[in-house]
C-alpha positions in Angstrom: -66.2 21.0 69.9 -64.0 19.8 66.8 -63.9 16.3 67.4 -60.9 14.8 65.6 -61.0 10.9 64.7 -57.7 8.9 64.3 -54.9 8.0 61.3 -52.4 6.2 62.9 -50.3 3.3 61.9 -51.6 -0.2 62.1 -49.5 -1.3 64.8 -51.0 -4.9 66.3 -53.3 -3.9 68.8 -54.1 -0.4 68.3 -55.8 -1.3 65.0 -58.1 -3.7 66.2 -58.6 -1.1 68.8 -59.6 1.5 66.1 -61.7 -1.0 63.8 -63.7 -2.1 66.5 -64.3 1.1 68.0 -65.1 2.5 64.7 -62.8 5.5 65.9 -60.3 6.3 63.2 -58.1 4.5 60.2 -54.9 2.3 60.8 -52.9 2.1 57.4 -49.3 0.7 56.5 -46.4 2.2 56.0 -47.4 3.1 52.5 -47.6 6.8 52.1 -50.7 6.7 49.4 -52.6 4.6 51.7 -52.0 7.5 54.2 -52.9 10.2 51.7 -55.5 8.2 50.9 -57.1 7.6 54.9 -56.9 11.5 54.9 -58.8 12.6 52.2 -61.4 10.3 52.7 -62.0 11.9 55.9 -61.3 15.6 55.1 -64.3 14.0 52.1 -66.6 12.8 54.3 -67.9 14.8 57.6 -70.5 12.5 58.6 -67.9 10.3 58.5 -65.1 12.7 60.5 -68.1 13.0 62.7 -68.9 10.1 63.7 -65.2 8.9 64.2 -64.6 12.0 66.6 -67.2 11.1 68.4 -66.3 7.4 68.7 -62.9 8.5 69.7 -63.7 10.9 72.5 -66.0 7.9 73.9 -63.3 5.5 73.6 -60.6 7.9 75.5 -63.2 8.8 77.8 -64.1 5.4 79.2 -61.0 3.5 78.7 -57.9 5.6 78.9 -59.1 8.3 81.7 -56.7 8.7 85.4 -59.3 6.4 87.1 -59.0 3.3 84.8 -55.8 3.8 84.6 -55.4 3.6 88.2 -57.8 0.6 88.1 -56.3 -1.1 85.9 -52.7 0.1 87.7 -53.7 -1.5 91.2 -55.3 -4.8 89.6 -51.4 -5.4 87.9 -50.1 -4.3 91.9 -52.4 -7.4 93.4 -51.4 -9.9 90.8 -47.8 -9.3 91.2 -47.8 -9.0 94.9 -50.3 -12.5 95.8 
């Protein structure tokens, strides 16, 4: 399975997300930083690898229909007691 890791921007949240998850690369709004995010990955495949990896794991576990749900109901009961 081609396991793609992340280049996104380094929006407050989702980079910390990214760093700690070791899942991908936020950059700036600078496009050489961009460039530069890619071709270290399209360099390195242990690296891509590794990243995919992470990243599956991470969507898997945190971002699937049943944590969302979870996570839906548990805003419900706050609001509602």
């Amino acid at each position: 399975m081609g396991l793609k890791p992340v280049v996104t921007s380094d929006i407050k949240g989702v980079d910390d997300l990214l760093r700690h998850s070791n899942a991908g690369i936020a950059v700036t709004e600078d496009p050489v930083e961009l460039a530069n995010a890619i071709i270290k990955l399209l360099k390195d495949e242990k690296l891509r690898e590794l990243m995919g990896k992470n990243v599956r794991e991470l969507v898997i576990n945190n971002f699937n229909w049943k944590h969302t749900a979870k996570k839906t109901i548990e805003v419900f009961e706050r609001v509602l007691t």
